[in-house]
N, C-alpha and C positions, 0 to 999 in steps of 0.2 A: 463290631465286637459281639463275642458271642458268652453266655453260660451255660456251662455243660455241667447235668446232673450227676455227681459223681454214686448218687444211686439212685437209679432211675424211678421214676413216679407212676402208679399207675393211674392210667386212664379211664374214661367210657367213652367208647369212640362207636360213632354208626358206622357200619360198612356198607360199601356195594355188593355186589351179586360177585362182584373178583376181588374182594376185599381188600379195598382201595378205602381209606380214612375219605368219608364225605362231610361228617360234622363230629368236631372235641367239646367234653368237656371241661372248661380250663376255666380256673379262676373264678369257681360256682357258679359259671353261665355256658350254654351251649354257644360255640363259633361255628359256622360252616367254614369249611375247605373249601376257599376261593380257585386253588390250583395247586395240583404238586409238580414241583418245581423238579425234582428229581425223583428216584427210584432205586434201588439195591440190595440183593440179599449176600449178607454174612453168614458163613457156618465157620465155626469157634470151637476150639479143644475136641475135634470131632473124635480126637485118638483116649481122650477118658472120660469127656459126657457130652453126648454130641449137644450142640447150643445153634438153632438156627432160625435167623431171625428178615423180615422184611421190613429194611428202613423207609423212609419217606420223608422227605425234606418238603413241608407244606407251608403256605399263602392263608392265613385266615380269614373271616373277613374283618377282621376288626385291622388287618396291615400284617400283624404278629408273623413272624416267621419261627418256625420248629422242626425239629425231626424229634419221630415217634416210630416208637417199630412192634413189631407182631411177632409175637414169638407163636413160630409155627406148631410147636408141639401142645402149648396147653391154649393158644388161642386170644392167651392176655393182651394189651395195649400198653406201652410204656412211654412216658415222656421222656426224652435222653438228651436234646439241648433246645434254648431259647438265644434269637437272635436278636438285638437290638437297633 
């Protein structure tokens, strides 16, 4: 089962050098990013403001699985669902 943020949360998230989620903060403690489990970009209503974003479906280390994504144009982190 999963819950999905129906408005997304924002993050602090470390990045890599190709800005890949290496450690969240979640739940007022830092996780590292055990593995992303997947990968994918959305670009959204690109015909009245363009919206494009890099998802990631991640492994923490506490077990926790998530996707959290990058909005490419202002750089933000968004939390968008948790898995159970």
């Amino acid at each position: 089962m999963n819950k999905l943020a129906w408005e997304a949360h924002a993050l602090q998230v470390t990045e890599s050098a190709a800005r890949e989620p290496v450690a969240i903060v979640y739940a007022g403690s830092e996780r590292k990013v055990e593995g992303i489990l997947c990968r994918w970009r959305m670009c959204q209503e690109w015909w009245k403001r363009p919206s494009e974003r890099d998802y990631f479906r991640v492994r923490l280390d506490s077990g926790l699985i998530c996707e959290v994504f990058r909005d490419i144009q202002s750089g933000c982190w968004q939390l968008q669902r948790v898995y159970d």
